[in-house]
N, C-alpha and C positions, 0 to 999 in steps of 0.2 A: 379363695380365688373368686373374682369376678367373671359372666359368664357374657358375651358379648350377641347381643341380637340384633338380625335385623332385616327391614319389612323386604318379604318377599317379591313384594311390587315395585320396587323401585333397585338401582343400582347397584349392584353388592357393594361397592367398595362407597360409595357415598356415605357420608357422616352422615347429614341431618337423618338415614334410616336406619340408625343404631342406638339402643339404649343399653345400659349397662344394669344389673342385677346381681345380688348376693345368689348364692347357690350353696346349699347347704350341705349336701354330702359329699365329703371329702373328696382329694383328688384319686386316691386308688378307686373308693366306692364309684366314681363316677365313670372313672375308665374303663371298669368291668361292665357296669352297667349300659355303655354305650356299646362294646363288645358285643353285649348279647342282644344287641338292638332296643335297648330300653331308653326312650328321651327322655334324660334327666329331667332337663326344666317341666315335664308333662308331668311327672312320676307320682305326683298324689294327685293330680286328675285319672291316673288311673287303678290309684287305690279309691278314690270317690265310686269310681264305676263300679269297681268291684262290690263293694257296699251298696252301694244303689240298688244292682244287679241283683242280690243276693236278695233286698227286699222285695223285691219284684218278683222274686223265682221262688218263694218260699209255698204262695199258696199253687204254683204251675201244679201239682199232679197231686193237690187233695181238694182243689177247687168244686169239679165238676161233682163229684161223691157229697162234696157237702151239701150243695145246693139241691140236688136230688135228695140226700137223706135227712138233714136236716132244716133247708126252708123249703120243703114239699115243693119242688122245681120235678118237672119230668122231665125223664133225658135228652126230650127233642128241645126242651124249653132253655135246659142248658146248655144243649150245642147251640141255640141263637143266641145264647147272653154273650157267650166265648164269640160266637162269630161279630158277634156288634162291636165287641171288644175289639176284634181283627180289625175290624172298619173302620176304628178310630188308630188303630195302631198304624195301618197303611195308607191315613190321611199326615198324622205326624210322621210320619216317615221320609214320604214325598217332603213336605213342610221344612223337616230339618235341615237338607241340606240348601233349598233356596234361602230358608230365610235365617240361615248363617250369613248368606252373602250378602244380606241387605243389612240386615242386623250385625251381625260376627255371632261364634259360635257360643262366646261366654251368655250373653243374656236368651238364646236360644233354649243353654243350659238350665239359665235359673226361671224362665219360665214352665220348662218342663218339672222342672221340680215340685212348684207351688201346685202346678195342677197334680199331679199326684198325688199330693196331701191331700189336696184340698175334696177331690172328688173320693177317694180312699176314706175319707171320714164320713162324707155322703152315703157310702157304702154301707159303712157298719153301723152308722147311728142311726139311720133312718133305714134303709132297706134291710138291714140285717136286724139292728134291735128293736124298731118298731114294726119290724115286719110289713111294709111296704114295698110290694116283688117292682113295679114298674118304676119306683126311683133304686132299687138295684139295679136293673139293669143298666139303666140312664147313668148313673154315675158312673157304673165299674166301664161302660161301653167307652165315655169320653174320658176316663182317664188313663183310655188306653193311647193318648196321645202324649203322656207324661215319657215315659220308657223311652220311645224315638228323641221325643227333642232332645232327652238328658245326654243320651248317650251318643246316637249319632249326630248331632252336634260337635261332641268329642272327635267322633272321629273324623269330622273336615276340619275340626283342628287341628290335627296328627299328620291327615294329608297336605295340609297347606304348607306345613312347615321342617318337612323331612323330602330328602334327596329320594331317587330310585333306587338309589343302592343300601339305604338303609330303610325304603318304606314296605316291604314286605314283610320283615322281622317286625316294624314298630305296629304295623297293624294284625301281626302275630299276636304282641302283647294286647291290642284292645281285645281281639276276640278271646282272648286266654280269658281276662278277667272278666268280659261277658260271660262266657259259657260259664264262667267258676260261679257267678250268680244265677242264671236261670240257663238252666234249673239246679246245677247240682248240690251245690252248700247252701241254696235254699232248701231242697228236697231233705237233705241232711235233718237243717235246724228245722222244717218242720218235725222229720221222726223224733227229736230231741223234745220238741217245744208240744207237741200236741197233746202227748200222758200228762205233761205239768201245766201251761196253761189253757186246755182245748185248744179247739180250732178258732174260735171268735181270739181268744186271748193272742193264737199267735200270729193273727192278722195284726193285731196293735203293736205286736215286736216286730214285724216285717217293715209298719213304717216307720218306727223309730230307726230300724237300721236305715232306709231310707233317706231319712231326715240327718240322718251323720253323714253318710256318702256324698248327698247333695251338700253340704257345708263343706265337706273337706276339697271338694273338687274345684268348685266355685269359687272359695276363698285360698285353697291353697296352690292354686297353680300361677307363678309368679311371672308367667310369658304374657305382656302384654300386645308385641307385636304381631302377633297372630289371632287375637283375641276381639279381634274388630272385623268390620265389612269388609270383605272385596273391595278392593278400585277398582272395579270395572266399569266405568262412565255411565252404567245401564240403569233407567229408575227400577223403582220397587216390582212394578206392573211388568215389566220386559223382562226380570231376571226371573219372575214367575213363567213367564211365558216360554223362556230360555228351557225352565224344566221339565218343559213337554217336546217342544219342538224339534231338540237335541235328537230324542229318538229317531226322528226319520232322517235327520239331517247326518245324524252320525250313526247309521244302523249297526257295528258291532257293539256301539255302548246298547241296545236296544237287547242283540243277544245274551249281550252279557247278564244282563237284567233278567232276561228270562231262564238263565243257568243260577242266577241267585235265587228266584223264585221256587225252581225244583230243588237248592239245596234244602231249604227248611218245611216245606210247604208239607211233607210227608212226617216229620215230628213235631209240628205242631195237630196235626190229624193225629197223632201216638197220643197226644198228653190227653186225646178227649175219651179215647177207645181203651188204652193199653192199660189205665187200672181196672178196668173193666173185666177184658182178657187175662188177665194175669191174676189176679184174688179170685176172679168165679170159675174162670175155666178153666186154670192153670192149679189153680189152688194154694198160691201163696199169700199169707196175710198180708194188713196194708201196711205193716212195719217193715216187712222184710221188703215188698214191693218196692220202698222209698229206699231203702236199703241198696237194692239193686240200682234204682235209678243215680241215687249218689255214687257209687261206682262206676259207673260206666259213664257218667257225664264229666266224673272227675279223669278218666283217661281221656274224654272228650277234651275236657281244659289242657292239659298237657300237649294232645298232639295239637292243637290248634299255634301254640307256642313251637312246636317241631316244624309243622308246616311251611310257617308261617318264615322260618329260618331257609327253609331246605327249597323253598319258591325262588331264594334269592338267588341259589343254586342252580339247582334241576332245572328251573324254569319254570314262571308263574302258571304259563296255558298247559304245560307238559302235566306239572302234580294238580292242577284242578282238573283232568281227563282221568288220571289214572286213578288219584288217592281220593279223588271227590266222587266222580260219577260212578266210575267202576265199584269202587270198593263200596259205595253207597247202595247200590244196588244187591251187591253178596252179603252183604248185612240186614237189607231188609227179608230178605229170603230167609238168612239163619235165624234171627229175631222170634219169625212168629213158627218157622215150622220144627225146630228145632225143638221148644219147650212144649209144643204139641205133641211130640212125638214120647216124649221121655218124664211130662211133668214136670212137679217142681223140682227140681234140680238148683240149686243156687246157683253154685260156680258155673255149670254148664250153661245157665240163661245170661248171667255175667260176662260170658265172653263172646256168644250169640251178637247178643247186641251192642258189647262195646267195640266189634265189629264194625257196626252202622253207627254207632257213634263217630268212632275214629275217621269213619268216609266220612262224614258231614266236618271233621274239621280239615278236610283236602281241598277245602275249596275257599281257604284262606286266602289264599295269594288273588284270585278276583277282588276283591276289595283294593286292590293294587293294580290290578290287569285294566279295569275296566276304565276308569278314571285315565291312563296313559295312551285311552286312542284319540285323547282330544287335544287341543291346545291347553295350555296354561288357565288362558283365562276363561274356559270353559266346564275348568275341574268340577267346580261347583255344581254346575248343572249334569255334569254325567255323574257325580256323587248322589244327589239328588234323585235321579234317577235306580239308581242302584238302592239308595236304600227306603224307595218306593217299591222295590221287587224283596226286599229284606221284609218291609212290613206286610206287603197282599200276602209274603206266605203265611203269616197268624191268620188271613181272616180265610186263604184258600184251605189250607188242611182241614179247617173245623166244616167250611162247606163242601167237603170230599166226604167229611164223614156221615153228612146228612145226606146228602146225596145219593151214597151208594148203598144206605141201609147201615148206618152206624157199627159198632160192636159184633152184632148178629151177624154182619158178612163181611167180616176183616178178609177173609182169603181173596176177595174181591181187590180190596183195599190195596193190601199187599200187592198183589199183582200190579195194579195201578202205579204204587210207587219203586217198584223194579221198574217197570215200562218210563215213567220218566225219567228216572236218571240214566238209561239207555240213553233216549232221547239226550236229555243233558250233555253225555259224551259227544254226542253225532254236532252236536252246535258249538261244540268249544272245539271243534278241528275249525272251526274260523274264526277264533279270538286270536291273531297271533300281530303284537304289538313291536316296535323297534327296542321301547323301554324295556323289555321283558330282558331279566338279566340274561336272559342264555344266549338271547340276541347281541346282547351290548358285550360279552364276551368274545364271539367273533367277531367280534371289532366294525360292528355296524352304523349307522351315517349317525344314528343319534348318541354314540357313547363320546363325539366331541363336541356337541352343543353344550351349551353353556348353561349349570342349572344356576339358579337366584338362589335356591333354599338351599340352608346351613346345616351342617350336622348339629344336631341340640344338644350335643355337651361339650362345643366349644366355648 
């Protein structure tokens, strides 16, 4: 079957904004797969991510350990390399979603790619095997822009080209196969890859998965109409400008930004602390450690996929209050005092924190919520925005953890991150959008406007 597209900027029923494409899984496969919210034509841009992700997320929770034990880094020296890394991540971040619109997401994409390689080799040949600590950092810091462009790229491409009613589910699937790469099936194949090829070796299998992901995504996603600039009439310099200004001009995208910020802000502060805590004071080795964390982040992938369905339902502002803030905050609680209390425990620390794992994927449906209090031609920039509060959380957690005394005074920590996703609840009682399905269900003014964008497996 052929599958029919077309540009979301101009007319639906116009020809000249329609291209035609082979589509290659069958008409059942594609049926179910629209069912469950999965954009056909996207579908190996989001097995790319998936792989991408997976390289990216391999060295997340033996990074810091390494650099401490084996390139004589101290652990303050590591919380700055991780936090310069944040600094570059929440510069591409912001970056991704403006200069989708100037650019389109696809060359967004493959730029983030090349720099990942490219400074990822910087890494290991010169700071790692020639042992040169300041072009470590330098590299691993700037190709903390690689990750954003690749991915969220991806996902204003996802949002430009899906209805309301099926973009909570489709951005269910992006963060599914985020989180299935960083950290959990990374943290996996490193407990797999470290006994066989160490820790340097399974740096160079991290970017090789890398190097597939980005090819498959890049070259296999066969949607060209979405794949390009905005028309938004705006030059280059104004839609930059667009991705600041938004804030004050549209203050719920502003909040919203900062409920993204508290979702991750508090696990990316875990990935610098929690092997720490957990091998020396808990007393589990660093096998079982990763062990655990692949568990509990692979429930994390799952519910992110549940959520992400059940927003479209429940209602996007409803399950980011309950299943994100709330539950995020009884998860950080069980987490750390709970394996205090009892040791290593497997199972019991297992469900502890997949606890706070499972909050942290309640707060899917924001990725939908946020973007829906602006106009159309504004997505971009409230995108933008959003996932500039996606990347400060990498570089906020790790300055949380210097800040309040690292390791040594997690109870500190802890408490901190119960306290804002408290706070987080209290800000998302004013996220409440017309889009929001629960709203478009009561049969509100915006469930009879008229959307441009297509389901993608027509």
């Amino acid at each position: 079957m052929r599958g029919v597209w077309r540009d979301p900027h101009t007319p639906y029923c116009s020809k000249e904004s329609t291209m035609t494409m082979d589509v290659t899984p069958g008409t059942a496969t594609r049926g179910l797969l629209d069912r469950l919210g999965l954009p056909v034509p996207l579908a190996l841009g989001f097995v790319g991510v998936l792989l991408f992700m997976i390289g990216d997320g391999v060295e997340s929770n033996y990074l810091s350990p390494f650099l401490v034990d084996s390139e004589g880094f101290s652990e303050s020296a590591a919380a700055v390399t991780i936090s310069a890394y944040g600094i570059f991540v929440t510069i591409g971040s912001w970056l991704s979603g403006t200069l989708s619109s100037i650019l389109g997401p696809r060359k967004v994409m493959i730029i983030g790619a090349i720099t990942w390689v490219v400074f990822e080799a910087l890494f290991l040949l010169v700071g790692v095997e020639a042992g040169v600590h300041w072009v470590a950092i330098v590299a691993y810091a700037v190709r903390g822009v690689g990750y954003p462009f690749f991915a969220y790229a991806f996902l204003v491409w996802i949002n430009t080209a899906t209805r309301p009613e099926q973009r909570g589910s489709s951005v269910g699937w992006f963060w599914f196969v985020f989180g299935a790469g960083l950290p959990t099936l990374g943290s996996l194949i490193a407990s797999w890859s470290i006994p066989i090829l160490g820790e340097v070796g399974t740096f160079w299998l991290a970017t090789l998965l890398v190097i597939i992901g980005a090819v498959m995504a890049i070259f296999g996603v066969r949607d060209r109409a979405h794949a390009g600039p905005a028309r938004t009439g705006e030059s280059a310099f104004g839609e930059l400008a667009k991705g600041l200004t938004i804030i004050w001009r549209q203050p719920r995208v502003a909040i919203g930004a900062a409920v993204r910020l508290i979702n991750t802000a508090p696990n990316f502060a875990l990935f610098v602390v929690a092997p720490f805590f957990f091998t020396e004071q808990v007393g589990f080795s660093q096998s079982q450690y990763l062990q655990i964390v692949t568990i509990v982040y692979t429930a994390n992938i799952f519910a992110n996929l549940f959520f992400g369905v059940l927003g479209d339902r429940f209602g996007w502002q409803r399950t980011v209050l309950w299943f994100g803030c709330v539950t995020s905050a009884v998860g950080a609680a069980l987490l750390y005092f709970v394996p205090l209390l009892i040791g290593p425990n497997f199972w019991a620390t297992v469900a502890c924190w997949a606890i706070f794992g499972i909050g942290l994927a309640g707060f899917v449906p924001l990725t939908a919520l946020v973007p829906s209090f602006v106009p159309a031609r504004d997505r971009g920039s409230a995108l933008a925005v959003y996932t500039l509060a996606a990347g400060l959380s990498a570089f906020v957690g790790p300055v949380l953890v210097g800040a309040l005394g690292g390791a040594a005074n997690l109870p500190v920590l802890i408490w901190t991150f119960i306290g804002m996703y408290l706070l987080g609840a209290v800000l998302c009682l004013a996220l409440h959008s017309l889009e929001d399905p629960r709203n478009l269900r009561r049969g509100s003014p915006s469930s009879t406007s008229t959307d441009r964008r297509i389901p993608l497996s027509e």
